[in-house]
N, C-alpha and C positions, 0 to 999 in steps of 0.2 A: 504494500500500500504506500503510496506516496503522497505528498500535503501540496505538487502542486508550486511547491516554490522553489526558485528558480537561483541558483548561488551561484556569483561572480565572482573568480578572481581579482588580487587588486589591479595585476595588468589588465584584465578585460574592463573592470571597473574605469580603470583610466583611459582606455580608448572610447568607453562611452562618452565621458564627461569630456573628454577631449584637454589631460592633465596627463601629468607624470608617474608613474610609478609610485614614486617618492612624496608626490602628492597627494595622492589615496591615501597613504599609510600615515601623513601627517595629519589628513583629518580620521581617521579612523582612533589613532594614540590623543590627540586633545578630544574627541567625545561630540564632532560632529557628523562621523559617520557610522552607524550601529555594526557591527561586526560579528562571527560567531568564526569561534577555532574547530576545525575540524583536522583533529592530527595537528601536525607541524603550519598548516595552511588558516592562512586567514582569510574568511569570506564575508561576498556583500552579500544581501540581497537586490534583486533587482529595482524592486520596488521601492528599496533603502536608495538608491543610487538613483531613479528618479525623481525623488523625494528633493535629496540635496540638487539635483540638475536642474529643478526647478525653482529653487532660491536663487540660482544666481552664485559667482563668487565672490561679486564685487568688484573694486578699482583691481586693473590690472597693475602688478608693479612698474615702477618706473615711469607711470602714464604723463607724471608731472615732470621732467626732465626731457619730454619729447619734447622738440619747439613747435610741434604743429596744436599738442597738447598748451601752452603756452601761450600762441596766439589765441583758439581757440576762446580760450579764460576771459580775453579781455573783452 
């Protein structure tokens, strides 16, 4: 019997969200991304991963040190 739900690697998780590797597992470790261990692996759920894909990440870094970001502003 299975529930149906559906667990992503943190690479697969990163290619949805369109982030790094190292980015999934840095919101996973501060407690923005829900996670569950299976063995040595750590998984999303899909629906976890839509969840956050749908917030948004926010300012991209750097954005203020563009000059078109810059112009933009004023």
């Amino acid at each position: 019997m299975t529930s149906g739900v559906s667990l992503k690697t943190l690479t697969e998780a990163g290619e949805i969200l369109g982030v790094s590797y190292f980015t999934v597992r840095r919101l996973v470790l501060a407690g923005h991304l829900s996670s569950v261990n299976i063995g040595a692996r750590i998984m999303v759920s899909e629906a976890e991963i839509f969840r956050v894909a749908s917030q948004g990440t926010g300012p991209r870094r750097g954005a203020a040190h563009r000059p078109e970001a810059a112009v933009a502003a004023r």
